[in-house]
C-alpha positions in Angstrom: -17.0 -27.0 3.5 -14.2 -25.2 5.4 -11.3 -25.8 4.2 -8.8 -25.6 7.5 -5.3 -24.9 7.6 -2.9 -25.7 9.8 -1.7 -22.4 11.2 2.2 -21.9 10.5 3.1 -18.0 11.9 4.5 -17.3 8.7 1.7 -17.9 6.2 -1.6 -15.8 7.1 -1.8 -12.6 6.0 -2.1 -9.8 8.6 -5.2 -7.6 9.2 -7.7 -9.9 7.9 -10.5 -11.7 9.7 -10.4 -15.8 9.9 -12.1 -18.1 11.5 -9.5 -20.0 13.8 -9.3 -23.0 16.4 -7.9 -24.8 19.3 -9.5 -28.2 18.2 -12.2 -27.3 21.2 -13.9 -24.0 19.4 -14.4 -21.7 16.7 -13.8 -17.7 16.8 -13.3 -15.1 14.7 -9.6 -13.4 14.8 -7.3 -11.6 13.1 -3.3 -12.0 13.0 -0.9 -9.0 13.9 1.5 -7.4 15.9 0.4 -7.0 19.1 2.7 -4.4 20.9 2.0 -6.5 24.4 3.1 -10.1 22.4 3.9 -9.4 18.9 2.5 -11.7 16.2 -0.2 -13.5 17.5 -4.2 -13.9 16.7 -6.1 -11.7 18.7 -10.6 -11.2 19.2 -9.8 -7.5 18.2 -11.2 -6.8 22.0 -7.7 -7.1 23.1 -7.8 -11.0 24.3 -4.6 -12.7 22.5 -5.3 -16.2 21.4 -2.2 -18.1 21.8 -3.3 -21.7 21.3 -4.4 -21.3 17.7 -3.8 -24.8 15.5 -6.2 -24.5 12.4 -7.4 -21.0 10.8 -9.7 -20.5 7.7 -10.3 -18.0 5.4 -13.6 -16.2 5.8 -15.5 -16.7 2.2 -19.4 -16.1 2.1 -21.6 -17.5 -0.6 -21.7 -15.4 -3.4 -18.4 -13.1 -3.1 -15.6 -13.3 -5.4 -12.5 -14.4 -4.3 -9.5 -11.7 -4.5 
């Protein structure tokens, strides 16, 4: 199971793929600082995602968490 969180801008760590969404759908992201916008989630394609509600950490079967 997933286990969303309800995104606050001051609790994800930076640099890291999550999955993250809008309540409509699901993308991959990661959060930084975006010269254009500052903090933000971004596709790494340079599309900002500004509506961002939930995010989840990215965990596949098997790996150890850190």
């Amino acid at each position: 199971m997933i286990q969303w969180k309800k995104y606050d801008p001051r609790k994800p760590v930076s640099h890291i793929p999550y999955l993250v969404t809008n309540g409509d759908y699901v993308l991959k992201a990661i959060h930084a600082n975006y010269r254009e916008v500052g903090y933000t989630w971004g596709d790494g394609e340079r599309a900002f995602l500004p509506d961002v509600t939930h995010y989840a950490e990215i965990n596949l079967p098997g790996e150890v968490d850190q």
